[in-house]
TORLUMRO-220984 format. One record per residue: x, y, z of N, C-alpha, C in turn; residue in three letters. Coordinates in pm, 1 decimal. Atoms other than C-alpha are relative to their C-alpha. Last residue first. Example, Ala and Ser with C-alpha at 12.3 -4.5 7.8 and 13.67 -1.06 7.14 Angstrom:
# residues 2
(node (-82.0 -119.0 -6.0) (1367.0 -106.0 714.0) (-77.0 109.0 73.0) "SER")
(node (89.0 -119.0 0.0) (1230.0 -450.0 780.0) (90.0 120.0 0.0) "ALA")
***
This chain:
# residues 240
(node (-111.7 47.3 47.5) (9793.4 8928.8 9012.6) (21.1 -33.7 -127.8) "UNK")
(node (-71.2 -153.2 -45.5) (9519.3 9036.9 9177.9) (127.5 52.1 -107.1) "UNK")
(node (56.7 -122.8 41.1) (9348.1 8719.2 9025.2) (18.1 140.7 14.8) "UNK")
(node (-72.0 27.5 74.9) (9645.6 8489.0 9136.6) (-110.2 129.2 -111.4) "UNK")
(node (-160.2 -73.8 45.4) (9610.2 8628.8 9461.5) (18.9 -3.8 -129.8) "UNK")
(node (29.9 -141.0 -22.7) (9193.1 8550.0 9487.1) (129.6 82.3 -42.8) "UNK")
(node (66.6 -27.6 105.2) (9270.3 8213.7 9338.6) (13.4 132.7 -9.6) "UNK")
(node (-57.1 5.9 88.2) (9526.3 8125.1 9637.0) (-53.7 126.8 -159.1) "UNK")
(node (23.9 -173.2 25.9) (9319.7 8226.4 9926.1) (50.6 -24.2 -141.0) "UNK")
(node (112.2 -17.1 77.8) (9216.4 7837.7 9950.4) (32.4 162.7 -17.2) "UNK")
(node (-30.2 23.8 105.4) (9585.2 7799.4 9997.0) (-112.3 6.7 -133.0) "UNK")
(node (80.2 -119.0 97.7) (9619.4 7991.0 10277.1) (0.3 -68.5 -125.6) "UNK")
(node (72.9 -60.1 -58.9) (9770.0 7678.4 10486.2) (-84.2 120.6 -29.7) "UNK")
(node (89.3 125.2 -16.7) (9928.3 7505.8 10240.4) (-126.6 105.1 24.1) "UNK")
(node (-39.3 121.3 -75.3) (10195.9 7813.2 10175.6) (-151.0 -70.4 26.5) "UNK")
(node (41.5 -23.1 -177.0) (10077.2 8124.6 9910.6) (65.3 -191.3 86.8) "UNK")
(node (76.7 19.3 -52.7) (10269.3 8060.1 9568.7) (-22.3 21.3 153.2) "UNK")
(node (5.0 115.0 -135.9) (10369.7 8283.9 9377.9) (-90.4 -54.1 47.4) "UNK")
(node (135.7 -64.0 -90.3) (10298.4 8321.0 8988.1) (57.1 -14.6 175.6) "UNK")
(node (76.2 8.6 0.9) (10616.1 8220.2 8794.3) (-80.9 80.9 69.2) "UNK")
(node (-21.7 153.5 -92.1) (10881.0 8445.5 8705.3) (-128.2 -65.0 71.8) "UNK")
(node (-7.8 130.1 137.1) (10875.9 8656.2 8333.2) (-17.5 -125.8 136.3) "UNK")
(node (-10.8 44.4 122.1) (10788.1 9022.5 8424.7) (-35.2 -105.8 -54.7) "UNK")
(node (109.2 -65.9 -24.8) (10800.9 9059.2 8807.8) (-97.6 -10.4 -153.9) "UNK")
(node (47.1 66.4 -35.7) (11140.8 8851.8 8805.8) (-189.5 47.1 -8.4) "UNK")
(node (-39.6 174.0 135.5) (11259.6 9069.7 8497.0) (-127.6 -53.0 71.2) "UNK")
(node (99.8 -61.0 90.9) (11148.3 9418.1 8766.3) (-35.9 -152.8 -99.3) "UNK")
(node (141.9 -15.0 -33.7) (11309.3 9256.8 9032.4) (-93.7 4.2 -94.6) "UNK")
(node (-6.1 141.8 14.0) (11656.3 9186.8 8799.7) (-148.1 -23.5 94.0) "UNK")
(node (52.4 39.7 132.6) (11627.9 9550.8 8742.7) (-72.9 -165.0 -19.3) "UNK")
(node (156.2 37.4 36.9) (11572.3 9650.8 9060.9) (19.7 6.1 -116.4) "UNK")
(node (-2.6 -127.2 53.3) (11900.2 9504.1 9230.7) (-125.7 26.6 -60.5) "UNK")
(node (-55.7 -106.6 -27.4) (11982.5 9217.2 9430.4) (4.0 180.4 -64.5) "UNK")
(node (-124.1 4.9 111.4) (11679.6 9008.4 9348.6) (94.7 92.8 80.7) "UNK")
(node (-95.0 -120.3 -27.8) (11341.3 8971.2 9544.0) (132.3 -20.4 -67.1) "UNK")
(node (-122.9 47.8 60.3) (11054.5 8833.2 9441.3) (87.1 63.8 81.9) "UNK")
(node (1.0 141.5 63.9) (10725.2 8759.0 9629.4) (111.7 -19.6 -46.8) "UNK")
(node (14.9 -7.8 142.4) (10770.5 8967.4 9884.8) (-22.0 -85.7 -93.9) "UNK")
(node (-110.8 -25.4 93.6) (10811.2 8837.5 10261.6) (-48.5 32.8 -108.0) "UNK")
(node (-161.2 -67.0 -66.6) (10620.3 8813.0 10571.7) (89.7 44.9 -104.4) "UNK")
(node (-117.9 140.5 -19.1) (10387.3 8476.9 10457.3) (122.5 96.9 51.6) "UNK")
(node (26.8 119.8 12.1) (10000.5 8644.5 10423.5) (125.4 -76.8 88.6) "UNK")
(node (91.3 4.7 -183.1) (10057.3 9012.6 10475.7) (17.1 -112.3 55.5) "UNK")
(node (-52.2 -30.6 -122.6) (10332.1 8980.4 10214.4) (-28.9 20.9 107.6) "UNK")
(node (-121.3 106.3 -24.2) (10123.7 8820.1 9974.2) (102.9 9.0 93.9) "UNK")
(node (87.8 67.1 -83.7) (9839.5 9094.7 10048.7) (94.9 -159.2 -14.8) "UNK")
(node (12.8 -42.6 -143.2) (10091.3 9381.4 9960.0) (-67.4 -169.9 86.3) "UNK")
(node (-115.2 11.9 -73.8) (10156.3 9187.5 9651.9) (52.5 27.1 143.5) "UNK")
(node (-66.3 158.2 39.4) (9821.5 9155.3 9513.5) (166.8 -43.2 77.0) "UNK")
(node (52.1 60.5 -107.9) (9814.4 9539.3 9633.6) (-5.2 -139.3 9.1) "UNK")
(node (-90.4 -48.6 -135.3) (10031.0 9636.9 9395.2) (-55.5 -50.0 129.5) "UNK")
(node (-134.2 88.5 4.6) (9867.0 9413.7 9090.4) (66.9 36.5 136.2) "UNK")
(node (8.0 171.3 -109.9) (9566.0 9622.2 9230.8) (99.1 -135.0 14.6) "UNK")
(node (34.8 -0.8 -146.4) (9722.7 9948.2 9166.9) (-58.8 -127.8 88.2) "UNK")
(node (-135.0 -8.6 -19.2) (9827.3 9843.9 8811.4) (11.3 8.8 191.3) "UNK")
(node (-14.1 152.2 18.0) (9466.8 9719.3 8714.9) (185.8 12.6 79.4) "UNK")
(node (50.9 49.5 -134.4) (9348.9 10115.7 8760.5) (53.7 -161.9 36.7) "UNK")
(node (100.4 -28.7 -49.1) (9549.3 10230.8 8458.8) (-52.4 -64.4 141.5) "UNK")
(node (118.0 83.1 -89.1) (9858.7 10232.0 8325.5) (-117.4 14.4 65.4) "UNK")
(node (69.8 -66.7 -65.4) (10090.8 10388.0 8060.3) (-86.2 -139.7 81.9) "UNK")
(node (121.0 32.1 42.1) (10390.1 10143.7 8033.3) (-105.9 89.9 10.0) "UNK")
(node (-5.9 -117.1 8.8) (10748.1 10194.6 8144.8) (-141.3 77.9 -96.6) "UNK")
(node (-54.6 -47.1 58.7) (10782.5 9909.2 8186.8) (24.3 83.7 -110.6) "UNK")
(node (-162.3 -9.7 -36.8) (10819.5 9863.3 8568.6) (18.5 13.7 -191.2) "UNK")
(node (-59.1 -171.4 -78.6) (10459.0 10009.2 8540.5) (150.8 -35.7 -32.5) "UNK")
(node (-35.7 -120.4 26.1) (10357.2 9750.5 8285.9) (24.4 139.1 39.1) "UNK")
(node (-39.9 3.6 106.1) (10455.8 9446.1 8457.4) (19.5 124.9 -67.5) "UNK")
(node (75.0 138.7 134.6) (10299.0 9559.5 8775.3) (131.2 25.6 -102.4) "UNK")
(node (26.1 -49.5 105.1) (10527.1 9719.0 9116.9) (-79.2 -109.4 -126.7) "UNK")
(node (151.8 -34.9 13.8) (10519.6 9626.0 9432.3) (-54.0 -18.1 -129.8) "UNK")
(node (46.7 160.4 -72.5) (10924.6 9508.7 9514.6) (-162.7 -36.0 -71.3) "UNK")
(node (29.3 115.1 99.6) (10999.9 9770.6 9231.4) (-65.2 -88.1 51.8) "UNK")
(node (-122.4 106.1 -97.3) (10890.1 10092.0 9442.4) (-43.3 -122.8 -75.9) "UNK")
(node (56.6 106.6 -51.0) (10769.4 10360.3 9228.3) (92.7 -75.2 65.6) "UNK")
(node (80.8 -92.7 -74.4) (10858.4 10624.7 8914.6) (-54.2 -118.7 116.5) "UNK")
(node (118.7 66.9 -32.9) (11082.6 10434.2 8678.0) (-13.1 47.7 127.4) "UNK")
(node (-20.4 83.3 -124.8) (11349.4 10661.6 8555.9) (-80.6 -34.3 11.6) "UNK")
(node (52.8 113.2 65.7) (11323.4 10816.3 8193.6) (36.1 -103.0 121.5) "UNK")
(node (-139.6 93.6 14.2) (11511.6 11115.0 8290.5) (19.3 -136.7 -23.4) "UNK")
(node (-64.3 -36.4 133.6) (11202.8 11317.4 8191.0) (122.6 -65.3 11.5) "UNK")
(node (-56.6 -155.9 -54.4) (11005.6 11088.5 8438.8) (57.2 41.3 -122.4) "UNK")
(node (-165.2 -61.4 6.6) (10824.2 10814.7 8291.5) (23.0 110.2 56.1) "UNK")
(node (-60.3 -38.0 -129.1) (10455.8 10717.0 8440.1) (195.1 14.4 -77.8) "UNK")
(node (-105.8 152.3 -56.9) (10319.2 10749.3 8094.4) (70.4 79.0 110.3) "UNK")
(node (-67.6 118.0 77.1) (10032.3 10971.6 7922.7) (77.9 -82.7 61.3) "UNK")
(node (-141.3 -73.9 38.8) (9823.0 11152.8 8141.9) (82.1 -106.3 -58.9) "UNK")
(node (49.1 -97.0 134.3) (9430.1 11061.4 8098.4) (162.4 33.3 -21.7) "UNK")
(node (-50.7 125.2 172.4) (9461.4 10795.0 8394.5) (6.4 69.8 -108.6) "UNK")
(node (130.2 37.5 99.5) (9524.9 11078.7 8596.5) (18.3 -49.2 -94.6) "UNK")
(node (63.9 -72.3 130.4) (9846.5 11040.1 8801.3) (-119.5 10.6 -8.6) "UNK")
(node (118.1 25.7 31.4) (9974.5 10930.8 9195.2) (-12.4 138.7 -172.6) "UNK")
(node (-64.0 44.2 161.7) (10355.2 10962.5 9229.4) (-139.1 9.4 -74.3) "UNK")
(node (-138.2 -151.1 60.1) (10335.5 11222.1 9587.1) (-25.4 -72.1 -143.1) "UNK")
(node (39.6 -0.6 131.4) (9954.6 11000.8 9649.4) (98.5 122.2 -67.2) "UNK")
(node (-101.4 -5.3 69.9) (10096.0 10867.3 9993.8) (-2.6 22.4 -136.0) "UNK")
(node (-33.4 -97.9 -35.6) (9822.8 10739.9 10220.4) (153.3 19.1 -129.0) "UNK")
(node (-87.7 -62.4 118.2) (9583.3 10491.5 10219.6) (47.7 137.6 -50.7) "UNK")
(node (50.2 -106.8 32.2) (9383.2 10423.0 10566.8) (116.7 -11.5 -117.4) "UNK")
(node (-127.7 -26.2 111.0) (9339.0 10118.9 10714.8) (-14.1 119.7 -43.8) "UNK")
(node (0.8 -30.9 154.1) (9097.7 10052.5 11024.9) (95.3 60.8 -55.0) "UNK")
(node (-26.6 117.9 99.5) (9197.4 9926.5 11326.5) (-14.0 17.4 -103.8) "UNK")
(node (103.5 99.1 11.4) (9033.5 10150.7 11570.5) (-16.9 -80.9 -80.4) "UNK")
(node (28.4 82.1 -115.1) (9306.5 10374.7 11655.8) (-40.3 -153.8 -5.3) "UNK")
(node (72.6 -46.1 -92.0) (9370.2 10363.7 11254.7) (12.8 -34.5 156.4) "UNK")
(node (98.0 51.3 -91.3) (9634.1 10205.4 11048.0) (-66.0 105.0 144.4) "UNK")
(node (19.1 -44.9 -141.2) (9809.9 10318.1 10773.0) (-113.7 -14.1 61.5) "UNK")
(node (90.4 115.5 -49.8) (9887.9 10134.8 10423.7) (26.7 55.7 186.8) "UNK")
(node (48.0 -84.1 39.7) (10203.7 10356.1 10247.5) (-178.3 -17.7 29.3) "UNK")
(node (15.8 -171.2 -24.7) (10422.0 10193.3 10403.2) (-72.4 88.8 -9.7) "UNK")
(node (10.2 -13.9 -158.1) (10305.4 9887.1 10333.8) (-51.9 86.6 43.2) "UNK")
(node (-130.1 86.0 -33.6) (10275.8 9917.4 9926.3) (22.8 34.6 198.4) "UNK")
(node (58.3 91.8 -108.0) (10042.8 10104.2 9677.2) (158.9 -129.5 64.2) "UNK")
(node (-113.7 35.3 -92.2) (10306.6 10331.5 9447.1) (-116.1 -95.9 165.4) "UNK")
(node (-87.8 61.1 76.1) (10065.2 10391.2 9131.8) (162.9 -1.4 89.6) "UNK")
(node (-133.5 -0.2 -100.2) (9851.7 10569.4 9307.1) (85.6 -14.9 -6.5) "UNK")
(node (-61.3 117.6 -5.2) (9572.0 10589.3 8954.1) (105.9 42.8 122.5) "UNK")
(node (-171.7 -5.0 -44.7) (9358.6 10895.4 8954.5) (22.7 -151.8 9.7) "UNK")
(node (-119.9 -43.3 135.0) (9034.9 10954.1 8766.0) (121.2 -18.5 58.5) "UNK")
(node (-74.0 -143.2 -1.1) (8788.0 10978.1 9059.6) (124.4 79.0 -143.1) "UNK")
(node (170.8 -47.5 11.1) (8612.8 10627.2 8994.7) (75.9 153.3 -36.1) "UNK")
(node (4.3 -2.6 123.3) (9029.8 10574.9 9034.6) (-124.6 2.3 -44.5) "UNK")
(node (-55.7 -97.1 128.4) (9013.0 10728.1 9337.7) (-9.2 -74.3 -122.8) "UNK")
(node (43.5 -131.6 -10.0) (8704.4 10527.9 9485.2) (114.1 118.6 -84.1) "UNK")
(node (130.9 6.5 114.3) (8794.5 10178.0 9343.0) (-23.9 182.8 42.3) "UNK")
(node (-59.8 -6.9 120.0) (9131.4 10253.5 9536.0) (-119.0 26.5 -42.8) "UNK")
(node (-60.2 -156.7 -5.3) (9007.5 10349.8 9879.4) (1.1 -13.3 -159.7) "UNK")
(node (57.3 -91.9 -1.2) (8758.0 10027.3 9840.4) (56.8 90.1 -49.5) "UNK")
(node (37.6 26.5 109.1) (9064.2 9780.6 9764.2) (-133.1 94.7 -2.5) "UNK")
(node (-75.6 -94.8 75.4) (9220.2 9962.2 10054.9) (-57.1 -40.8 -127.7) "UNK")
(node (43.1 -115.5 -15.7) (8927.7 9838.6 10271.7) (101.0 48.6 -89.0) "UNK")
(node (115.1 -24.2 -1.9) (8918.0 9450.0 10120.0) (-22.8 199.8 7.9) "UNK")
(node (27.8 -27.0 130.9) (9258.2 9435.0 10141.7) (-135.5 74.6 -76.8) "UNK")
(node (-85.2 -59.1 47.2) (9293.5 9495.9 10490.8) (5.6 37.1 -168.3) "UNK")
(node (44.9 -136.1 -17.5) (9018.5 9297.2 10568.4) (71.7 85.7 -74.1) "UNK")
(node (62.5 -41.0 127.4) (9186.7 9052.0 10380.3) (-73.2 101.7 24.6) "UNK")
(node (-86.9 1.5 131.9) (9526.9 9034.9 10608.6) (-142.9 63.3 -122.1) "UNK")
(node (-85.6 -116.9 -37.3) (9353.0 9082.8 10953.4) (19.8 49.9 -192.6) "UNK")
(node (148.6 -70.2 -34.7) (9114.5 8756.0 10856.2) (23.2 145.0 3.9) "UNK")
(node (28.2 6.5 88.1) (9470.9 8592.0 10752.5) (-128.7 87.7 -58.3) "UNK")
(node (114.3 1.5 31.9) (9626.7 8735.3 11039.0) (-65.3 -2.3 -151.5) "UNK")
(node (117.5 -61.7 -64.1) (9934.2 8893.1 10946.9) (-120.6 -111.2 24.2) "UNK")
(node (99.0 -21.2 63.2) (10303.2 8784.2 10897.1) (-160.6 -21.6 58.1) "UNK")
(node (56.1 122.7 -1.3) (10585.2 8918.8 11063.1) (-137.2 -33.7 -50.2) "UNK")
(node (51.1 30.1 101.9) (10781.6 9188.0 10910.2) (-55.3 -143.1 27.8) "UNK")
(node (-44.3 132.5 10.9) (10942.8 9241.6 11206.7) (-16.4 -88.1 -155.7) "UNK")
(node (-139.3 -22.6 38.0) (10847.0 9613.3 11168.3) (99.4 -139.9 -35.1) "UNK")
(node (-113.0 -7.6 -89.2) (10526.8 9487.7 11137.7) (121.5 33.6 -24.0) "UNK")
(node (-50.8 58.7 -11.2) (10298.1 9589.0 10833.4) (98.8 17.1 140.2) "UNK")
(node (99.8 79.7 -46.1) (9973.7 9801.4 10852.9) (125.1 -116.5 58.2) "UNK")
(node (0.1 127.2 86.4) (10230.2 10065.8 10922.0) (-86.1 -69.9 9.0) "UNK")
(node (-92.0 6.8 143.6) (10148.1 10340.8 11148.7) (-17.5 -97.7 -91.9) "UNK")
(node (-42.4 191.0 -27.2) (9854.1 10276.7 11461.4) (163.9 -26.6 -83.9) "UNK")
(node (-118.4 15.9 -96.9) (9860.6 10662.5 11550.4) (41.1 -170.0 -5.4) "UNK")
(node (15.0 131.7 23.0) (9732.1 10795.3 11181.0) (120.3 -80.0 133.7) "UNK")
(node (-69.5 115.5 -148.5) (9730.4 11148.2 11276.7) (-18.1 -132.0 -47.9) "UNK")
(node (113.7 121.8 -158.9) (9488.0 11292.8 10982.1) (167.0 -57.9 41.0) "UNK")
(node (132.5 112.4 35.4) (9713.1 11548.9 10761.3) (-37.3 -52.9 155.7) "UNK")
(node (78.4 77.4 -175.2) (9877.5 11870.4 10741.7) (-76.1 -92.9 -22.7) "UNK")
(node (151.5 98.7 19.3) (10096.7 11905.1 10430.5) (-25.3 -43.1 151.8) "UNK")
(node (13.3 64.8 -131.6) (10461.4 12160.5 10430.8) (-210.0 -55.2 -41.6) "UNK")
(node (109.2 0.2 3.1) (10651.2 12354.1 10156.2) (-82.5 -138.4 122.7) "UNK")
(node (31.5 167.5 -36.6) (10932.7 12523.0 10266.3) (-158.0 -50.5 -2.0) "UNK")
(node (12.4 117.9 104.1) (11023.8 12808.8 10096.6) (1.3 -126.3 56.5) "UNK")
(node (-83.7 -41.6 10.0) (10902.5 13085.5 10381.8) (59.8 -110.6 -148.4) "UNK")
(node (-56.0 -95.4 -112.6) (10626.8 12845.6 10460.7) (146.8 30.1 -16.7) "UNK")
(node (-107.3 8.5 -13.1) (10405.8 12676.8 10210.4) (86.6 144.3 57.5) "UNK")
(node (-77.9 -127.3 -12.7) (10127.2 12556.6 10229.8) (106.5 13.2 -34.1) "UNK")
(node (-88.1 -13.0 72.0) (9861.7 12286.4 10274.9) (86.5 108.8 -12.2) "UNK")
(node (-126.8 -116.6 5.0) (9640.4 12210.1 10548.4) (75.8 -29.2 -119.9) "UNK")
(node (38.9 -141.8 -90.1) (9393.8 11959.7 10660.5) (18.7 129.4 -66.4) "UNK")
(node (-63.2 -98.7 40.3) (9402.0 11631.7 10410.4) (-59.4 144.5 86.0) "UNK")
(node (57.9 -127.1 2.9) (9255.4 11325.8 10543.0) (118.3 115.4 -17.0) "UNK")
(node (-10.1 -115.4 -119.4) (9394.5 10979.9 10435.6) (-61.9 176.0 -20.6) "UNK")
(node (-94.0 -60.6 67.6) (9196.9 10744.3 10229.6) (66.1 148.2 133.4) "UNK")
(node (-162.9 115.5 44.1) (9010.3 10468.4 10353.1) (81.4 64.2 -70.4) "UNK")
(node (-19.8 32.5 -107.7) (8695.3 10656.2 10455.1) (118.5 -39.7 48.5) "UNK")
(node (25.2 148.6 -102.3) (8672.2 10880.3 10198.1) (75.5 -65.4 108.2) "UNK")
(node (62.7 1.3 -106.9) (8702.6 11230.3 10072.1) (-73.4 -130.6 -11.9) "UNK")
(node (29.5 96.1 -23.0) (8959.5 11261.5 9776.3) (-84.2 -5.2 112.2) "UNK")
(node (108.3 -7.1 27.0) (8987.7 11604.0 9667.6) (-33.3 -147.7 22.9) "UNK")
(node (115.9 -75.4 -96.5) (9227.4 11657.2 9984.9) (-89.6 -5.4 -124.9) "UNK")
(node (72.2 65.0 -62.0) (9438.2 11350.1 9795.8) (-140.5 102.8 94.1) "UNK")
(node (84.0 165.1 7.4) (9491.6 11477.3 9511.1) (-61.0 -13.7 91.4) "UNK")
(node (143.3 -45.4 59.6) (9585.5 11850.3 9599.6) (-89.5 -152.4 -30.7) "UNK")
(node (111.7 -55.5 -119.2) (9816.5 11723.0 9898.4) (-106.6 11.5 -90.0) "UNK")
(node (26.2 75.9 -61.4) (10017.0 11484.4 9646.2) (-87.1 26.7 86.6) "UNK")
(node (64.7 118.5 8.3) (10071.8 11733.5 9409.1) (-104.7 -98.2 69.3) "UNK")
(node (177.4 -109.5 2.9) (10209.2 12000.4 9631.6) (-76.9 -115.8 -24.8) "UNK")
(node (44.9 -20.1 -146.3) (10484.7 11721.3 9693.5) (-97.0 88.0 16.6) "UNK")
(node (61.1 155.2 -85.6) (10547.8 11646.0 9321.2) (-63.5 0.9 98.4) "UNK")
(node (157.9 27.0 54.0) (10513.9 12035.8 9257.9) (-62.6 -126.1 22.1) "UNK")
(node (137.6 -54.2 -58.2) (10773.3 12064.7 9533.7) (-70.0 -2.3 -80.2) "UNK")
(node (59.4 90.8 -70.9) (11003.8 11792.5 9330.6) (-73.2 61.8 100.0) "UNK")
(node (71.2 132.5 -39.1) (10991.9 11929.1 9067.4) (-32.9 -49.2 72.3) "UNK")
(node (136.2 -27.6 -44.1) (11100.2 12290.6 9188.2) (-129.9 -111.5 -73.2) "UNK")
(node (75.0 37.1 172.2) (11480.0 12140.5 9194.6) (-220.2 23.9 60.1) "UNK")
(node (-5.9 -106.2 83.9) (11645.3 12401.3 9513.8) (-51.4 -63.1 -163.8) "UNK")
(node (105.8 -108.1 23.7) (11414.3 12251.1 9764.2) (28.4 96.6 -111.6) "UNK")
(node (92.1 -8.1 169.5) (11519.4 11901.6 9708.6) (-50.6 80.0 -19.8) "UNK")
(node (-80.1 22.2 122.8) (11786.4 11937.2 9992.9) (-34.2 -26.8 -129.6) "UNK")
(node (-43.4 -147.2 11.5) (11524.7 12090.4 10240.5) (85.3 -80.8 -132.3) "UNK")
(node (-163.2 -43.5 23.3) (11346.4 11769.0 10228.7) (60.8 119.9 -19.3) "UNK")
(node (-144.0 34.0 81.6) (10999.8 11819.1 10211.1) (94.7 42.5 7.0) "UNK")
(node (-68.3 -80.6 36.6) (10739.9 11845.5 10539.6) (131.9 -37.8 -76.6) "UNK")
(node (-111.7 90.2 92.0) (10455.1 11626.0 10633.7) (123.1 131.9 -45.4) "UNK")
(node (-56.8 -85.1 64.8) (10315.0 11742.3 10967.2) (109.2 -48.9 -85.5) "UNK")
(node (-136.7 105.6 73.4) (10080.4 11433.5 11070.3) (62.4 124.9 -42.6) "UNK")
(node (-2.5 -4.4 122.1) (9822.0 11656.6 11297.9) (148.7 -90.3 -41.2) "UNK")
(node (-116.1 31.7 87.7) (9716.9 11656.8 11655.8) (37.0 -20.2 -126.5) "UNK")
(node (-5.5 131.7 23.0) (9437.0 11868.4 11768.5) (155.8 -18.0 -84.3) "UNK")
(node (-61.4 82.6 -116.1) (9375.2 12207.2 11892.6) (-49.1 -135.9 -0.3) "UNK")
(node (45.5 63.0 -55.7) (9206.2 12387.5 11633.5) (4.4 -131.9 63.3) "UNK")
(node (121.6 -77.9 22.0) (9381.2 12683.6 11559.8) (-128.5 -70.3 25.9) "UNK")
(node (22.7 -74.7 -123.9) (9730.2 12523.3 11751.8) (-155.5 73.1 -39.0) "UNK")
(node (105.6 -97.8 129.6) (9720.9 12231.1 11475.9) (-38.4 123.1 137.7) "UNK")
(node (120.1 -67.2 -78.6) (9991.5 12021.9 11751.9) (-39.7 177.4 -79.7) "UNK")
(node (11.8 -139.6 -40.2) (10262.1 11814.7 11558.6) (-161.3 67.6 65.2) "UNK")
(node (76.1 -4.6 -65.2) (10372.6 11470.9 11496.6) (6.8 126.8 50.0) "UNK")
(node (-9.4 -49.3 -124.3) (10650.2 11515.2 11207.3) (-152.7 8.2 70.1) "UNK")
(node (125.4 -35.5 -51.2) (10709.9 11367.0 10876.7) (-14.1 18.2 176.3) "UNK")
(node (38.0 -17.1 -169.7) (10985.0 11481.3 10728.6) (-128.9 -54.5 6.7) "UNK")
(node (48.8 -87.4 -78.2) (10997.2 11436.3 10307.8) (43.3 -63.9 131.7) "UNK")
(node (109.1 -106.3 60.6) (11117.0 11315.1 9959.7) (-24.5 74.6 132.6) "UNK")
(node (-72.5 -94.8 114.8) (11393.3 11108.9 10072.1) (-55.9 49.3 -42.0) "UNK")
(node (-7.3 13.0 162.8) (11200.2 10958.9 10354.8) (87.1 124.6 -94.5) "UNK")
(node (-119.8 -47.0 118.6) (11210.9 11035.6 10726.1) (-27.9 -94.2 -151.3) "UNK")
(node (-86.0 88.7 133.6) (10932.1 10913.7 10981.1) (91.8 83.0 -58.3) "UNK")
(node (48.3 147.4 -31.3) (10745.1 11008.7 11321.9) (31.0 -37.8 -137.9) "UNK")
(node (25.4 86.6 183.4) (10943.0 11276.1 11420.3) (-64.3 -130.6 32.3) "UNK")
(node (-86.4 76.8 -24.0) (10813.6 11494.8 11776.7) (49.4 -86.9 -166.9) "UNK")
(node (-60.4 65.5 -143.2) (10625.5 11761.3 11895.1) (95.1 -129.0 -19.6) "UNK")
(node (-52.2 138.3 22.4) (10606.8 12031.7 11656.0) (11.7 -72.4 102.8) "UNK")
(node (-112.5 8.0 -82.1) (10399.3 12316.4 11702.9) (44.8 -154.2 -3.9) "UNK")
(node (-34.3 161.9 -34.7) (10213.2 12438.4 11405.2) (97.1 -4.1 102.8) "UNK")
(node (168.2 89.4 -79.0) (9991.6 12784.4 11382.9) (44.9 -182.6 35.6) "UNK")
(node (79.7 -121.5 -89.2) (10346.7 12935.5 11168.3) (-167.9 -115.3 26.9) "UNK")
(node (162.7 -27.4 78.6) (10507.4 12620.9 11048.6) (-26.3 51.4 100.8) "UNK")
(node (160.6 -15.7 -36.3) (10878.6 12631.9 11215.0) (-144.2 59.8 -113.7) "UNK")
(node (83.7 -145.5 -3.8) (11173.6 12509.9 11004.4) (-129.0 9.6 75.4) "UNK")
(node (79.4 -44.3 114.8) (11321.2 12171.5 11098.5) (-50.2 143.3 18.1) "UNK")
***
């Protein structure tokens, strides 16, 4: 990757089709930093660096506990690049995708269901809540991270101009997948789903493709949690 002047890279700690993210050393005040950096191959459409500006200006006016910290923004030579908080736990979810602690599981909810109430208090909707995007502290705590799709409820509809659905389907509400404006209720449907997959390991739907996701998300019953969480039930079907 390109060098960020005052950044020294030390190592990757993800890839995505939007961006790098790279563990790096903030040489001005000597600490480690998340160095997010976009795709060189999306550098010649300047959508998708306003997407990726975007995402830094949101979230650095965000200042809470449960939301990630914003350092740095920039952009270097044409590469545009986001310093954030280190988050050394990653995923809340296992790579195994095994499932969580039930006590683990609502905490979890509980603090991103904070982050949220706080941006959207703020005017913004995330409108991509979902694992990945659910980072874990030294000290166990969650942190919400990832506001590249994030709107203000005030902007009319998550469409793109190519009329693509903006998001990941597994997550997604009714009226995001169609093509719906949405508001704060859409982010917790997402999390409703996060906390079903904390619960049992798996999604609720899954299909071979995301249309037939989107249907199941649409028209298929409610899930259900197994015996054993069953008094959580209510709480899902209210997320949900």
């Amino acid at each position: 990757p390109e060098a960020i002047p005052g950044y020294h890279m030390l190592r990757v700690l993800g890839k995505g089709g939007m961006a790098e993210v790279y563990l790096a050393h903030q040489d001005s005040v000597d600490r480690e930093v998340a160095l997010k950096l976009m795709s060189r191959h999306l550098l010649s459409d300047p959508r998708f660096a306003e997407r990726f500006l975007r995402e830094a200006r949101i979230a650095a006016k965000l200042q809470h506990r449960h939301v990630v910290s914003i350092f740095d923004v920039g952009v270097s030579g044409e590469q545009p690049y986001i310093a954030m908080e280190y988050l050394s736990g990653g995923p809340v979810m296992p790579v195994d995708n095994e499932p969580l602690d039930s006590e683990l599981a609502l905490r979890v909810v509980f603090e991103m269901a904070l982050a949220l109430d706080y941006a959207h208090s703020k005017g913004y909707i995330h409108r991509d809540v979902k694992p990945d995007n659910i980072l874990l502290r030294d000290d166990g705590s969650c942190v919400l991270s990832d506001f590249g799709i994030a709107r203000t409820v005030d902007s009319a509809t998550m469409m793109t101009n190519a009329g693509s659905i903006v998001g990941t389907p597994y997550y997604m509400s009714p009226e995001q997948l169609r093509g719906k404006e949405v508001d704060g209720r859409a982010d917790l449907y997402s999390l409703g789903v996060v906390f079903y997959q904390m619960l049992t390991g798996k999604v609720p739907y899954t299909a071979s493709d995301s249309l037939a996701i989107g249907i199941m998300h649409m028209t298929a019953p409610m899930p259900r949690l197994p015996m054993v969480h069953a008094h959580l039930q209510p709480l899902l079907d209210r997320m949900l």
